[in-house]
ZADRENDREN-996414 format. One record per residue (C-alpha): residue number from 0; x, y, z. Coordinates in steps of 0.25 Angstrom, whole numbers, plus 5000, padded with zeros to 4 digits. Example, Ala and Ser with C-alpha at 12.3 -4.5 7.8 and 13.67 -1.06 7.14 Angstrom:
<pts>
+-----+------+-------+------+
!  nr ! east ! north !   up !
+-----+------+-------+------+
!   0 ! 5049 !  4982 ! 5031 !
!   1 ! 5055 !  4996 ! 5029 !
+-----+------+-------+------+
</pts>
This chain:
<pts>
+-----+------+-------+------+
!  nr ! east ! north !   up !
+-----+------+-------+------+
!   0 ! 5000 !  5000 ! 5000 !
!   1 ! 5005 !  5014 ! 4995 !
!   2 ! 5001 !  5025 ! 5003 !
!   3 ! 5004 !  5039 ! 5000 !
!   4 ! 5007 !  5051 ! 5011 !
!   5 ! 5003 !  5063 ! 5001 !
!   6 ! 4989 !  5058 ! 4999 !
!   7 ! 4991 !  5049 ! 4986 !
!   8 ! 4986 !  5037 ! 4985 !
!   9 ! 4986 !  5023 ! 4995 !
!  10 ! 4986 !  5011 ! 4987 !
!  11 ! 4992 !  4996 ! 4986 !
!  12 ! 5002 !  4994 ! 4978 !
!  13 ! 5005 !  4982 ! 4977 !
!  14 ! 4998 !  4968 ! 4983 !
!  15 ! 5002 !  4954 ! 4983 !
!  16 ! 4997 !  4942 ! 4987 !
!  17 ! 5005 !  4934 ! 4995 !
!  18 ! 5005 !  4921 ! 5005 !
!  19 ! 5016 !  4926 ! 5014 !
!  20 ! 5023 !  4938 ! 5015 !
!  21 ! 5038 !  4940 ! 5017 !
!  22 ! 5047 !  4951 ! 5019 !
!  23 ! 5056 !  4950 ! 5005 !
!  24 ! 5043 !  4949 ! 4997 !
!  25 ! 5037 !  4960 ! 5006 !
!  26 ! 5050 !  4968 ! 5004 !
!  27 ! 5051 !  4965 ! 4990 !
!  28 ! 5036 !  4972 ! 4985 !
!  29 ! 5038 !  4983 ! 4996 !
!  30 ! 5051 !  4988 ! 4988 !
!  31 ! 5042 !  4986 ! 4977 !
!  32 ! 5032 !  4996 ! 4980 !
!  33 ! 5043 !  5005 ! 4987 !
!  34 ! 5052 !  5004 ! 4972 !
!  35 ! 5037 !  5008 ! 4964 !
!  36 ! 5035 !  5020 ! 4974 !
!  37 ! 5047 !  5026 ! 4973 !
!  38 ! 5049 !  5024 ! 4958 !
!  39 ! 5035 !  5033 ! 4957 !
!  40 ! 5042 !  5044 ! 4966 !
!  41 ! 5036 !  5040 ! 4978 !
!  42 ! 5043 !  5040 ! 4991 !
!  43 ! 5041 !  5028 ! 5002 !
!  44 ! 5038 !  5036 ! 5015 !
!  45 ! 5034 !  5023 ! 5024 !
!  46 ! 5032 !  5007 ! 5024 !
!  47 ! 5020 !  5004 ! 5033 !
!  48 ! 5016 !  4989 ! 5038 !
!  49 ! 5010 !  4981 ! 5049 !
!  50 ! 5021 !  4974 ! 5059 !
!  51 ! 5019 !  4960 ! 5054 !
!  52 ! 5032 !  4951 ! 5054 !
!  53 ! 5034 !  4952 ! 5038 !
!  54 ! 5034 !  4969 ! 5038 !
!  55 ! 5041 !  4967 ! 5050 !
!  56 ! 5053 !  4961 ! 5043 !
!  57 ! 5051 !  4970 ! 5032 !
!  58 ! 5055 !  4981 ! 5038 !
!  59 ! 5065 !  4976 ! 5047 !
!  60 ! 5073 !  4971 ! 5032 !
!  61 ! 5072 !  4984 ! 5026 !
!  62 ! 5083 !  4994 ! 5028 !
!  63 ! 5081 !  5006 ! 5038 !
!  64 ! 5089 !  5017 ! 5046 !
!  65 ! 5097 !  5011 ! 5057 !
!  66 ! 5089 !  5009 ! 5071 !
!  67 ! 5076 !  5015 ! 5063 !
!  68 ! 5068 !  5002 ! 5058 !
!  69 ! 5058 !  5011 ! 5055 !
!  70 ! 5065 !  5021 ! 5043 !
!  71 ! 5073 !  5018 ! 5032 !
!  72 ! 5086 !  5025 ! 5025 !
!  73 ! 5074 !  5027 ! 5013 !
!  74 ! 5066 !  5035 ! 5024 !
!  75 ! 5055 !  5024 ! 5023 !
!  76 ! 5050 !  5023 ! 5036 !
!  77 ! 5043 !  5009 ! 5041 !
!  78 ! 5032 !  5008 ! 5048 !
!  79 ! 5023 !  4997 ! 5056 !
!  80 ! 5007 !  5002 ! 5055 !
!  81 ! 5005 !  5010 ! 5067 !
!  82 ! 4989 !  5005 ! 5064 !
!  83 ! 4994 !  4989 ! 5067 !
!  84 ! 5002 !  4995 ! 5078 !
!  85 ! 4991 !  4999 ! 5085 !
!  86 ! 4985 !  4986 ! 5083 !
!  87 ! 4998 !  4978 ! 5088 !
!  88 ! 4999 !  4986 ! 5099 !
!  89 ! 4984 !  4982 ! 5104 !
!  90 ! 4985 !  4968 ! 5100 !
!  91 ! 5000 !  4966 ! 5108 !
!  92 ! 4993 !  4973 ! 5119 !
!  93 ! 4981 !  4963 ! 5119 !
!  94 ! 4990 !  4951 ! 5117 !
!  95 ! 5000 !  4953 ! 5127 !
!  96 ! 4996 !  4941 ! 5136 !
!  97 ! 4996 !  4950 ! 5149 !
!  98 ! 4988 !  4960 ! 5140 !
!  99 ! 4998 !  4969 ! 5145 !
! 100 ! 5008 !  4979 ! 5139 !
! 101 ! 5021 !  4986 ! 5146 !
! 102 ! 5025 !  4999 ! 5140 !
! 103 ! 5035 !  5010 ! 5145 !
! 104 ! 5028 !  5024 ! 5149 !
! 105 ! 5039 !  5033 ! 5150 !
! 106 ! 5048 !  5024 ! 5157 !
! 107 ! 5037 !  5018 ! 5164 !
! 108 ! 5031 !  5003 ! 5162 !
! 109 ! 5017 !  5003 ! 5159 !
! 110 ! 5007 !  4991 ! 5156 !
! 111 ! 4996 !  4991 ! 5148 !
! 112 ! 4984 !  4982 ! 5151 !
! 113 ! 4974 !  4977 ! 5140 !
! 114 ! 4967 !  4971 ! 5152 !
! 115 ! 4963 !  4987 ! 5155 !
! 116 ! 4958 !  4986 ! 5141 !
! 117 ! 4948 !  4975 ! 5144 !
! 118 ! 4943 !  4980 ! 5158 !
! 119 ! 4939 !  4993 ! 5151 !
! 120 ! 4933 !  4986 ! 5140 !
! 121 ! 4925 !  4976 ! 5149 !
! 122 ! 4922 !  4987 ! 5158 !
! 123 ! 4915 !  4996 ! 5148 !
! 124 ! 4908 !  4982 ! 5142 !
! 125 ! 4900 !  4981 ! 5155 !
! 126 ! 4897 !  4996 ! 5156 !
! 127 ! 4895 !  5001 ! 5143 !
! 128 ! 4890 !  5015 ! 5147 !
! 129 ! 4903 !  5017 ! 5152 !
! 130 ! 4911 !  5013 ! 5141 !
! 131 ! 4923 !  5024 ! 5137 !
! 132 ! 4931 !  5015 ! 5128 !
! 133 ! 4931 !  5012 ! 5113 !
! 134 ! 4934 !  4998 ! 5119 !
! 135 ! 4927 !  4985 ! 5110 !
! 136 ! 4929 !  4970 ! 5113 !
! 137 ! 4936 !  4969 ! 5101 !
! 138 ! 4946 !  4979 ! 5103 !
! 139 ! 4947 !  4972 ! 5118 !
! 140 ! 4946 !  4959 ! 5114 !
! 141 ! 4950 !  4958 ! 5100 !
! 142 ! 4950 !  4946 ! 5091 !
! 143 ! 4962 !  4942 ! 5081 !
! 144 ! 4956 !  4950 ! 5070 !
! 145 ! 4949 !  4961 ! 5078 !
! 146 ! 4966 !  4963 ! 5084 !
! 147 ! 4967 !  4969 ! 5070 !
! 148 ! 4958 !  4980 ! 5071 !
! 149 ! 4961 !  4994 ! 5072 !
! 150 ! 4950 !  4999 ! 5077 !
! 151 ! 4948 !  4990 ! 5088 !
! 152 ! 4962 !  4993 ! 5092 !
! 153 ! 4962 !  5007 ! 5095 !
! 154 ! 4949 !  5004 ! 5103 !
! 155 ! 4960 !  5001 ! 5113 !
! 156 ! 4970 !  5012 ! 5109 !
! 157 ! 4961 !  5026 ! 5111 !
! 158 ! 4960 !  5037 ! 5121 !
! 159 ! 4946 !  5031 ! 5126 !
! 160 ! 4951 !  5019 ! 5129 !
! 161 ! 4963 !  5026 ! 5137 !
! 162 ! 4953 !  5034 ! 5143 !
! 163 ! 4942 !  5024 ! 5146 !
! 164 ! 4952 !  5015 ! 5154 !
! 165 ! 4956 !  5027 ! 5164 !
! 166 ! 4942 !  5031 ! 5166 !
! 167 ! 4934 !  5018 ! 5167 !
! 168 ! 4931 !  5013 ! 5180 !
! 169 ! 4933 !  5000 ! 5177 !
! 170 ! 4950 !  5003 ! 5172 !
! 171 ! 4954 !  5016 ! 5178 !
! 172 ! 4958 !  5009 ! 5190 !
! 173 ! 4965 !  4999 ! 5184 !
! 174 ! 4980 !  4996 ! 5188 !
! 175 ! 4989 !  5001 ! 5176 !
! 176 ! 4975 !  5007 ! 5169 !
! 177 ! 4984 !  5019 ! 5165 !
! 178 ! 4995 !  5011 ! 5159 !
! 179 ! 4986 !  5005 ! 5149 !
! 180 ! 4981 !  5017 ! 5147 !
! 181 ! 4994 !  5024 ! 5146 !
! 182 ! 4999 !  5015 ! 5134 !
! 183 ! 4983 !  5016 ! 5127 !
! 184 ! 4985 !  5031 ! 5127 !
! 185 ! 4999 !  5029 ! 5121 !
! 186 ! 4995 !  5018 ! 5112 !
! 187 ! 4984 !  5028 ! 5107 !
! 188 ! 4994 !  5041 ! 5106 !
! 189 ! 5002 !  5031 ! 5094 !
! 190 ! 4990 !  5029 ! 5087 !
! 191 ! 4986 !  5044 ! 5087 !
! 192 ! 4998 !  5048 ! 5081 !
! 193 ! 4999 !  5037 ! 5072 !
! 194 ! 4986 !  5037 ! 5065 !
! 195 ! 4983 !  5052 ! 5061 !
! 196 ! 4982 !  5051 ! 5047 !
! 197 ! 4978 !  5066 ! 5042 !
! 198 ! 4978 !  5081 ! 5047 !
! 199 ! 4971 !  5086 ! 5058 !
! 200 ! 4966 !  5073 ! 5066 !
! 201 ! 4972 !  5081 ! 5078 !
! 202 ! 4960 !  5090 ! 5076 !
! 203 ! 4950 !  5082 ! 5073 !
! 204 ! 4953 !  5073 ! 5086 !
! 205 ! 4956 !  5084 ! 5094 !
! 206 ! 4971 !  5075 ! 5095 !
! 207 ! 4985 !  5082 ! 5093 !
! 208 ! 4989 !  5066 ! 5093 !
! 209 ! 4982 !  5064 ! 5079 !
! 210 ! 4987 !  5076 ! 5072 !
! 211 ! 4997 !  5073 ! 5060 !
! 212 ! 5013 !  5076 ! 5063 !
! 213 ! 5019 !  5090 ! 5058 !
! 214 ! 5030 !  5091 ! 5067 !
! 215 ! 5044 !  5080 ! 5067 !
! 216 ! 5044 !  5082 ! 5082 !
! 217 ! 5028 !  5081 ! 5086 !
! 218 ! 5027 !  5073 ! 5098 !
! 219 ! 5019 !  5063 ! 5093 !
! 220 ! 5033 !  5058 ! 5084 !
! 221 ! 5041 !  5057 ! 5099 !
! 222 ! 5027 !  5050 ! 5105 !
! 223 ! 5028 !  5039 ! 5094 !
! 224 ! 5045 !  5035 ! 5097 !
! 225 ! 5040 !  5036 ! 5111 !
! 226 ! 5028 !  5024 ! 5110 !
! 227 ! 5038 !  5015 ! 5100 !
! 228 ! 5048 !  5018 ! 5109 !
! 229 ! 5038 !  5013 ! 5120 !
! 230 ! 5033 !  5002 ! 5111 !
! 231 ! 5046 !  4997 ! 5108 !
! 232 ! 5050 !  4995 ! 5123 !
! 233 ! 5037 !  4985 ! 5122 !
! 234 ! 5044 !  4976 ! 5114 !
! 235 ! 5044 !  4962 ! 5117 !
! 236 ! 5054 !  4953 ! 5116 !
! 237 ! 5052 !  4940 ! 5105 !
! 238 ! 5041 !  4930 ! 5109 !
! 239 ! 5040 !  4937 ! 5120 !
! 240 ! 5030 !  4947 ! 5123 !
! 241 ! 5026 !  4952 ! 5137 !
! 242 ! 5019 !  4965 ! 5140 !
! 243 ! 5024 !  4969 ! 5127 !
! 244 ! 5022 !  4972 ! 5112 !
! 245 ! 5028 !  4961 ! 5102 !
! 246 ! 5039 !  4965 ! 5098 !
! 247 ! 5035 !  4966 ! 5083 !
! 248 ! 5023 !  4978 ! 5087 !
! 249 ! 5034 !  4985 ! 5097 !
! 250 ! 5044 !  4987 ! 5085 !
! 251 ! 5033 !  4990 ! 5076 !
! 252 ! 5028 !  5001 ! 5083 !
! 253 ! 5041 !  5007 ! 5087 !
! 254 ! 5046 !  5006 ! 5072 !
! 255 ! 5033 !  5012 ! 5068 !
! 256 ! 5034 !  5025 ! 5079 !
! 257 ! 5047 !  5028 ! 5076 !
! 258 ! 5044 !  5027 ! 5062 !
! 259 ! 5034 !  5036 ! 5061 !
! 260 ! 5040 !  5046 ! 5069 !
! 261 ! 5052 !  5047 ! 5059 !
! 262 ! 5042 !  5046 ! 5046 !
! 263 ! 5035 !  5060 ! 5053 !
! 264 ! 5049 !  5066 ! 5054 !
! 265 ! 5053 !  5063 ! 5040 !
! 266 ! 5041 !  5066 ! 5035 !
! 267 ! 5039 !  5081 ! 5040 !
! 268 ! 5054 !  5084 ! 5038 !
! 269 ! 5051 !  5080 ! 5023 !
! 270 ! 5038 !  5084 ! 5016 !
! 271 ! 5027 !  5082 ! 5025 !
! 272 ! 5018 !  5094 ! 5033 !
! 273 ! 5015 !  5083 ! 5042 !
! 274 ! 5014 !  5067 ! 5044 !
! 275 ! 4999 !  5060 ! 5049 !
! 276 ! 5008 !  5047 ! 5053 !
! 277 ! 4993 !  5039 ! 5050 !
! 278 ! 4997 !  5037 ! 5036 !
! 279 ! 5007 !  5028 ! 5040 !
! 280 ! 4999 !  5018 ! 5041 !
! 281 ! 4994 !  5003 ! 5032 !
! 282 ! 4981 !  5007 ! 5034 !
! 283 ! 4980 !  5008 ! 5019 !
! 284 ! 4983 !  4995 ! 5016 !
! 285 ! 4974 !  4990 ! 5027 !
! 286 ! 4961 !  5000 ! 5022 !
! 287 ! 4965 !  4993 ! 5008 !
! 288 ! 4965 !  4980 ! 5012 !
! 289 ! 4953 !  4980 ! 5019 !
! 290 ! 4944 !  4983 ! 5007 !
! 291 ! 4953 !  4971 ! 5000 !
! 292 ! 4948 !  4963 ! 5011 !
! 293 ! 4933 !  4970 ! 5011 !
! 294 ! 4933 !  4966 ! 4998 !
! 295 ! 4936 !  4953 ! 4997 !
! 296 ! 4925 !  4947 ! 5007 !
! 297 ! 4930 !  4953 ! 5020 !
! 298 ! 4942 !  4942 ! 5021 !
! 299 ! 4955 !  4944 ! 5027 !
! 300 ! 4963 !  4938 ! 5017 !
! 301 ! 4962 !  4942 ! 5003 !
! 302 ! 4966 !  4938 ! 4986 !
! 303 ! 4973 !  4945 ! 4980 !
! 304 ! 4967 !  4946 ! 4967 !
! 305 ! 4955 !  4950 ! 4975 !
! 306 ! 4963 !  4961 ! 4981 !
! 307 ! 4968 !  4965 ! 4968 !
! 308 ! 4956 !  4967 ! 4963 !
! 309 ! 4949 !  4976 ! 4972 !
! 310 ! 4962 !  4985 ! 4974 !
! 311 ! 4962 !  4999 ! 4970 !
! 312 ! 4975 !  5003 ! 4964 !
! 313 ! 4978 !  5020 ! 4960 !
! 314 ! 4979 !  5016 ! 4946 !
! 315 ! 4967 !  5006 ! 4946 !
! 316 ! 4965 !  4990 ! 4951 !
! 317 ! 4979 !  4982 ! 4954 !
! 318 ! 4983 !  4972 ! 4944 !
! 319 ! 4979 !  4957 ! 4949 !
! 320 ! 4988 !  4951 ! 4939 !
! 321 ! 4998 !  4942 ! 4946 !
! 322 ! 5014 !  4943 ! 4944 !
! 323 ! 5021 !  4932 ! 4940 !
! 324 ! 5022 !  4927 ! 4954 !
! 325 ! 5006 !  4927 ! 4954 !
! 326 ! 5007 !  4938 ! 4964 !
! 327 ! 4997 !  4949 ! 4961 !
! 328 ! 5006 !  4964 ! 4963 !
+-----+------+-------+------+
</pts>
């Protein structure tokens, strides 16, 4: 998916069916697509992914600026998909045997509870007319597939949740209720700063968090090394994980912070009047693929000369015609 910064257009570029993906092959159609943009004058700005083990690899293989995973000598900076790192975030939290997480507060150890987050949401269950929260079972008490939602994630990660557990009767006098809210509130700062996709949102939500970033030295850019500095502490070690994040969303999210702090610098000292930091995003791809999916019964998994068919390309439909491998491109 091609995604351009100055308003162009968002389209795919290139899909390929395949029954397991690798890093070479990935590598190899990435530099593709890299080689066709800049032959047509275009400038790579960013490479933007989920965190699985294959993009993983990916980036760890490609050439960078010492101690700085996140930016090349090329200035392409690589970034994890802040949207998935909220969603890795909840899910490491929920999945943590203990249901506990331990994270350092200006120096200070704190622990997050998800139990708090259940006492709330059972709490407001039996008294509905005192409900504050946003909370659902399904964001409480997710299933596999309902772990995927975005929606139901920020559910947990919102002011009113923050709020509700200081307030409600039930929580407020909870032992270490303010830690778990403490890491909410920080968890829900990232996300605000992250996700601002146009102007003036700081104005429209009354929130100087959500308003794009004009300025090299905002603190929102020192507030984003401090949480992947904080996520990074939470590392765990390999196979074993207690009262921590996996080690694979720690170093994602760290990656991703610092990254993004450098992208704003680098994009303010060249051509830009300001950065909205929610365009760095694969929600594009996601958006586009859903329809795929919409349009193909609602499944999951989908074919790919079905997929071709029904995609929209700038210059008309994709070609379905195979290569001489029988890969469609």
């Amino acid at each position: 998916m091609v995604d351009c910064l100055f308003g162009g257009p968002t389209f795919l570029s290139k899909m390929i069916p395949v029954t397991k993906l690798n890093r070479m092959f990935l590598s190899e159609q990435l530099g593709n697509i890299i080689q066709a943009i800049t032959s047509s004058g275009g400038t790579v700005t960013a490479m933007i992914c989920d965190n699985n083990r294959t993009n993983q690899s990916l980036f760890n293989k490609m050439t960078t600026v010492a101690g700085k995973p996140w930016r090349t000598p090329e200035n392409v900076f690589l970034l994890f998909d802040y949207v998935h790192i909220m969603k890795n975030i909840r899910n490491n939290w929920l999945t943590e045997k203990m249901g506990e997480l331990v994270y350092d507060d200006g120096g200070v150890k704190k622990t997050a509870k998800w139990k708090h987050i259940i006492q709330l949401f059972k709490a407001e269950q039996g008294d509905p007319l005192l409900r504050l929260s946003k909370l659902t079972e399904k964001s409480v008490m997710p299933k596999h597939t309902e772990k995927q939602s975005v929606p139901l994630c920020l559910q947990v990660f919102c002011d009113e949740t923050a709020v509700a557990l200081l307030t409600h009767s039930a929580t407020k006098n909870e032992e270490g209720i303010q830690d778990t809210v403490t890491f909410i509130q920080k968890v829900v700062k990232f996300w605000k700063i992250v996700s601002v996709k146009k102007k003036f949102m700081d104005v429209i939500r009354n929130d100087p968090l959500t308003g794009v970033i004009e300025d090299p030295n905002d603190p929102r850019l020192v507030y984003l090394k401090e949480f992947g500095d904080m996520c990074l502490k939470m590392k765990s070690k390999p196979k074993l994980r207690v009262k921590q994040l996996t080690r694979d969303t720690a170093l994602a999210i760290y990656q991703t912070c610092y990254g993004l702090v450098e992208l704003t610098q680098h994009l303010l000292a060249t051509s830009h009047l300001y950065v909205a930091l929610g365009k760095f995003t694969t929600d594009p791809l996601e958006k586009a693929f859903g329809k795929l999916r919409q349009g193909s019964g609602g499944t999951y998994f989908i074919s790919g000369p079905t997929s071709f068919g029904k995609t929209q390309h700038p210059e008309g439909k994709a070609s379905v015609i195979p290569d001489r491998n029988g890969r469609f491109a």
